[in-house]
C-alpha positions in Angstrom: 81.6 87.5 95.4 84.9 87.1 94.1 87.8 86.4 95.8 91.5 87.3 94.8 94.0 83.9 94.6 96.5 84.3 97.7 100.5 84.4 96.6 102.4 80.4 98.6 103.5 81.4 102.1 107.3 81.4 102.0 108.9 79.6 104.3 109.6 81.8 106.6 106.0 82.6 106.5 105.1 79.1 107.5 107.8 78.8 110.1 106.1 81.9 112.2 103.0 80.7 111.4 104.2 77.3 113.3 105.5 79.1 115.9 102.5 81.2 116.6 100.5 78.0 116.7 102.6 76.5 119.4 102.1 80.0 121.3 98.8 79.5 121.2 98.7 75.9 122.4 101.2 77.3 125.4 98.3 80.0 126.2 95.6 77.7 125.6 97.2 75.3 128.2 97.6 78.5 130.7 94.3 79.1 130.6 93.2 75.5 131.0 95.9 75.2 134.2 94.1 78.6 135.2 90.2 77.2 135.1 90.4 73.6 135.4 92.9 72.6 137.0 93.1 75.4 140.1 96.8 75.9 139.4 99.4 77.3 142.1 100.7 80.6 141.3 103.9 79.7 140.9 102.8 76.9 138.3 100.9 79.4 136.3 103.8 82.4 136.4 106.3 79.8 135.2 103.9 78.8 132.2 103.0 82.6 131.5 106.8 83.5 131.5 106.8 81.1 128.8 104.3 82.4 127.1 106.4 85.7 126.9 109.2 84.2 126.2 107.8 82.5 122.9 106.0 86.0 121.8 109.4 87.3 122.6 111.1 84.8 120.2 108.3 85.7 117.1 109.0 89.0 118.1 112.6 88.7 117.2 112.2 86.7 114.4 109.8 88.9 112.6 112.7 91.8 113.1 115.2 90.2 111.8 112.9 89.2 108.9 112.4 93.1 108.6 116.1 93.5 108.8 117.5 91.5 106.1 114.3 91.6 103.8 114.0 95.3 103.8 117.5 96.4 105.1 120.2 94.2 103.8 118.6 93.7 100.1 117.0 97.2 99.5 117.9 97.9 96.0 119.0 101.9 97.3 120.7 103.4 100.1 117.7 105.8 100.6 115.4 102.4 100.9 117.5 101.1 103.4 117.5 103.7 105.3 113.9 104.4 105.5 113.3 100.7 106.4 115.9 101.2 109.6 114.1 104.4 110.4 110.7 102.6 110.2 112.6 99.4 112.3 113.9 101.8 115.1 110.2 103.5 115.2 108.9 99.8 115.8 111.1 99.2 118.5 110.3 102.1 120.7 106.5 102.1 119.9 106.7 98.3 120.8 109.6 97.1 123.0 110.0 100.2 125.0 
């Protein structure tokens, strides 16, 4: 089997990957407040509002990723155009 080299994660690459891994650990201690530990409802709203509001913040990020990657620096008008269109059919398949 033979596997293809992977390109270096830029560093945007490896700041959403660092803030998907604290997502995780924010979910991870949800579910453990959830199983283990019996936690009050109010507890475990307040740590799953979290939760949303960190997927939120990835979410924005990778937009404005989208944004000035594909927007701002496409080498035609025509390109940046059909990578708003494909943005604003991301935002109302996801966020709407």
């Amino acid at each position: 089997m033979r596997s293809t080299p992977k390109k270096p994660a830029d560093a945007e690459t490896i700041k959403l990957a660092k803030r998907l891994n604290r997502i995780r650990g924010q979910i991870d201690a949800l579910q453990r407040a959830l199983v283990d530990q019996g936690a009050s409802s109010t507890k475990l709203l307040q740590q799953a509002t979290a939760c949303r509001g960190a997927l939120d913040g990835f979410i924005a990020e990778v937009i404005e990723d989208h944004i000035r990657e594909q927007v701002v620096q496409a080498p035609t008008p025509a390109e940046a155009s059909e990578a708003a269109e494909e943005l604003i059919g991301l935002v109302h398949s996801y966020l709407t």
